[in-house]
Biopython code that builds the backbone (N, CA, C, O; Angstrom):
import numpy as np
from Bio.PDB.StructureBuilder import StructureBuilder

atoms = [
    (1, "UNK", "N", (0.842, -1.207, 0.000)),
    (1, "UNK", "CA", (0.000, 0.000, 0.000)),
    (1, "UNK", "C", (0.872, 1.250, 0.000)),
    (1, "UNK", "O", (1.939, 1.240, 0.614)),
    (2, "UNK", "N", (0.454, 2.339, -0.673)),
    (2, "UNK", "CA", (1.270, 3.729, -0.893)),
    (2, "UNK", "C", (-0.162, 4.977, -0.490)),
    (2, "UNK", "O", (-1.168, 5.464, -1.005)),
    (3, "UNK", "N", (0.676, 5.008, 0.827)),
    (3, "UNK", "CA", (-0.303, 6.407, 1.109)),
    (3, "UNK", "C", (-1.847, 5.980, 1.460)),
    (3, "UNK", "O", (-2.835, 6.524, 0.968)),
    (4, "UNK", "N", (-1.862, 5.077, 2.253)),
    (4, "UNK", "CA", (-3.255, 4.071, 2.480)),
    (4, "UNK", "C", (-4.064, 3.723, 1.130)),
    (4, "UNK", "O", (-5.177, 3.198, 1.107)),
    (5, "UNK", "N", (-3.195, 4.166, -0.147)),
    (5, "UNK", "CA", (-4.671, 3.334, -1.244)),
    (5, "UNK", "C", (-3.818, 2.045, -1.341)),
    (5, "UNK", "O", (-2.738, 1.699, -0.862)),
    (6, "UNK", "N", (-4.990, 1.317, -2.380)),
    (6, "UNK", "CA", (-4.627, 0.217, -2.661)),
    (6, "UNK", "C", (-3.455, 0.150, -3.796)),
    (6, "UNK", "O", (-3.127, 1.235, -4.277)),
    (7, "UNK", "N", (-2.789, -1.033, -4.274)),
    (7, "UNK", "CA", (-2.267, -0.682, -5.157)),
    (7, "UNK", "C", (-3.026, -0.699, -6.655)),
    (7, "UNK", "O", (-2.306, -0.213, -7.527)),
    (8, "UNK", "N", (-4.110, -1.082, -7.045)),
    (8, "UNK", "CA", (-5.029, -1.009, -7.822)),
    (8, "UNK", "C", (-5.293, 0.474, -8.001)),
    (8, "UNK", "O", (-5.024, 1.026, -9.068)),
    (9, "UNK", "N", (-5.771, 1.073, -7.059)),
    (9, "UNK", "CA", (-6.068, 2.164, -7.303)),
    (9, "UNK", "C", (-5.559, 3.270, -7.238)),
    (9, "UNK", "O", (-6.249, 4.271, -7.428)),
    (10, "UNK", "N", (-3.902, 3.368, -6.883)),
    (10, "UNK", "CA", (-2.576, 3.846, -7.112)),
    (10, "UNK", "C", (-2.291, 3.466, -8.593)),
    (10, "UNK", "O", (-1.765, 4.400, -9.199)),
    (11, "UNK", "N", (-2.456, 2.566, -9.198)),
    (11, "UNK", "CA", (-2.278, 2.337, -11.019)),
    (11, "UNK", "C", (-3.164, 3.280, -11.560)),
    (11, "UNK", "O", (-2.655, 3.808, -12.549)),
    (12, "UNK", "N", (-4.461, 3.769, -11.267)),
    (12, "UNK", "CA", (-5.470, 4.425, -11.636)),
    (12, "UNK", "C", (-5.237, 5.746, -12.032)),
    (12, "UNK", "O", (-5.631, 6.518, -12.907)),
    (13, "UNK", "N", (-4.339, 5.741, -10.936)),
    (13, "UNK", "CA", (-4.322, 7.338, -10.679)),
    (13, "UNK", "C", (-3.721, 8.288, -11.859)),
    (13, "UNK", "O", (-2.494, 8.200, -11.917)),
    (14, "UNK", "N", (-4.354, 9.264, -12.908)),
    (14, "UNK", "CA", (-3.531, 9.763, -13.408)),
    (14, "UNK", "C", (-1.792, 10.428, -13.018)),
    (14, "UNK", "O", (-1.443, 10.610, -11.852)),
    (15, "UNK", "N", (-0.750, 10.753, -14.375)),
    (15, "UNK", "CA", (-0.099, 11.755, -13.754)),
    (15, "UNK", "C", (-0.194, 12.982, -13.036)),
    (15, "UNK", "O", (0.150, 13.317, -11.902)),
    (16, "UNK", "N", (-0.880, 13.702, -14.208)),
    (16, "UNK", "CA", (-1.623, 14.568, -13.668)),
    (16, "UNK", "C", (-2.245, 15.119, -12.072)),
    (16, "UNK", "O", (-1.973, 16.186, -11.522)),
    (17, "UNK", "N", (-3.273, 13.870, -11.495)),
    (17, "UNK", "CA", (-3.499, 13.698, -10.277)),
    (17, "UNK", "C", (-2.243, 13.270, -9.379)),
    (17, "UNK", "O", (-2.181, 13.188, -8.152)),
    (18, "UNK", "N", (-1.497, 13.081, -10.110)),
    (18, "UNK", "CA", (-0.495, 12.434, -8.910)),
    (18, "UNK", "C", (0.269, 13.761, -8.411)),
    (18, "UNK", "O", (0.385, 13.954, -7.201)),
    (19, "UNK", "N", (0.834, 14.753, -9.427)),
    (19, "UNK", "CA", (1.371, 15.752, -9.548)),
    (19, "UNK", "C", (0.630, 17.245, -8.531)),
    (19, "UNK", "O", (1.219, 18.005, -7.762)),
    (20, "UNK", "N", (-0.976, 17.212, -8.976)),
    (20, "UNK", "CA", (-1.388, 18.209, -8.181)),
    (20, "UNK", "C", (-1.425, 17.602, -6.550)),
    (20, "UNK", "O", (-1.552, 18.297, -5.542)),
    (21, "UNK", "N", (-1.303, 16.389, -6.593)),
    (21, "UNK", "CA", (-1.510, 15.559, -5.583)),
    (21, "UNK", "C", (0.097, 15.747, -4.496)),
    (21, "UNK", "O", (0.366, 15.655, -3.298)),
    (22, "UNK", "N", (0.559, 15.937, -5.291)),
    (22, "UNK", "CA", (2.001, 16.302, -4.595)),
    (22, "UNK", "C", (2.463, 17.530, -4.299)),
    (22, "UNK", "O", (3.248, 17.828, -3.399)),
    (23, "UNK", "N", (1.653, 18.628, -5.537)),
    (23, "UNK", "CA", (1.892, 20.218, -5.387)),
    (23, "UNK", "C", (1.110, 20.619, -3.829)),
    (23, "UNK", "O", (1.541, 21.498, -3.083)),
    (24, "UNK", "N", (0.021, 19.865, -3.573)),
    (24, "UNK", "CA", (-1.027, 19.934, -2.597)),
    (24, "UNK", "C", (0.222, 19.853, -1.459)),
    (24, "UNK", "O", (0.712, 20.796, -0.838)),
    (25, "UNK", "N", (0.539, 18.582, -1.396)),
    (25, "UNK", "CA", (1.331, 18.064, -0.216)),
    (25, "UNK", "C", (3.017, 19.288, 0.020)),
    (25, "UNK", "O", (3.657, 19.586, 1.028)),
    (26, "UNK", "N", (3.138, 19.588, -1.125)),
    (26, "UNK", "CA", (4.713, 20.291, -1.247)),
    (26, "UNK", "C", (3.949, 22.300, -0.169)),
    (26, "UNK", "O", (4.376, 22.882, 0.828)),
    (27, "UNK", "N", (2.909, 22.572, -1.010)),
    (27, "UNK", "CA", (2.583, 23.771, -0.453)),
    (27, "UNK", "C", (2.055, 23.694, 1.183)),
    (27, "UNK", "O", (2.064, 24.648, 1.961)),
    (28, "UNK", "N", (1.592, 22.296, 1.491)),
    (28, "UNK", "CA", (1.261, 22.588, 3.064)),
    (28, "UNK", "C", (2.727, 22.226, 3.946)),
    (28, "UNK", "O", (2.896, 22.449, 5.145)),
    (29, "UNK", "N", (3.685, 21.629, 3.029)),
    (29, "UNK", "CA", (4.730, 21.694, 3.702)),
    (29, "UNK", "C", (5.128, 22.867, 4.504)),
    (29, "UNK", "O", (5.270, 23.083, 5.707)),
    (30, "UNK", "N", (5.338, 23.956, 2.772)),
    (30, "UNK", "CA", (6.051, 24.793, 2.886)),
    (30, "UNK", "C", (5.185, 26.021, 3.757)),
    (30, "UNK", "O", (5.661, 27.122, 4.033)),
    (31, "UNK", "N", (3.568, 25.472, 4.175)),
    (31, "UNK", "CA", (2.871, 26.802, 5.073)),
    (31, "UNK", "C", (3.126, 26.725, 5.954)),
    (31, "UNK", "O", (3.026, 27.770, 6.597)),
    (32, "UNK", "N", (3.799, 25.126, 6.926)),
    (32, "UNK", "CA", (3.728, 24.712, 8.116)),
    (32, "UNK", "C", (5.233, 25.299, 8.312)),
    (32, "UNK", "O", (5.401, 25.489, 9.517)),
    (33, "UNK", "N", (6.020, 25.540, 7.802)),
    (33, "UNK", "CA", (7.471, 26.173, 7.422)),
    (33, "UNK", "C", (6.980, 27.482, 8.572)),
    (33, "UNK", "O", (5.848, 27.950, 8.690)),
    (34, "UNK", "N", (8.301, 27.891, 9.384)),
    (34, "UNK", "CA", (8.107, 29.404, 10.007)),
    (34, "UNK", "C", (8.471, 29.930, 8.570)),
    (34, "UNK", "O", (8.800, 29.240, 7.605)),
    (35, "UNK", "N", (8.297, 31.794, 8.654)),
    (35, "UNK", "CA", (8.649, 32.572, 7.522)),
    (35, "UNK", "C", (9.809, 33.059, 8.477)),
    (35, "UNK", "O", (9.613, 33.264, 9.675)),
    (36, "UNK", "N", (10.997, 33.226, 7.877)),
    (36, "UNK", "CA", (12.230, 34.110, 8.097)),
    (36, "UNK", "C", (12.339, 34.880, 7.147)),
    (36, "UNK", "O", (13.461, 34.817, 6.643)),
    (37, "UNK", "N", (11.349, 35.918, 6.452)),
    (37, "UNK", "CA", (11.612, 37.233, 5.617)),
    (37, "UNK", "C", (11.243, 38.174, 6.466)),
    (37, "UNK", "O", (11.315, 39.360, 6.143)),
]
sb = StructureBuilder()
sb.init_structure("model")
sb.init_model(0)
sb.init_chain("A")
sb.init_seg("    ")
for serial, (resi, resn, name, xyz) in enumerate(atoms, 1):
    if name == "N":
        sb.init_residue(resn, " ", resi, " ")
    sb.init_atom(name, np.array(xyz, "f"), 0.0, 1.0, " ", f" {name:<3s}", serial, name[0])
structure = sb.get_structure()
């Protein structure tokens, strides 16, 4: 299993979805980040 899906439905997944799916995950990284500007 990757990320609690199945692996069936991890094959499914477009690129596309995988990508905003990661932009999602990359930007709450970077909100939970302190700001040092």
């Amino acid at each position: 299993m990757v990320f609690g899906w199945q692996p069936s439905e991890f094959q499914q997944m477009t690129l596309e979805e995988l990508m905003q799916w990661h932009e999602k995950a990359v930007n709450r990284y970077q909100y939970l980040q302190p700001r040092w500007e």
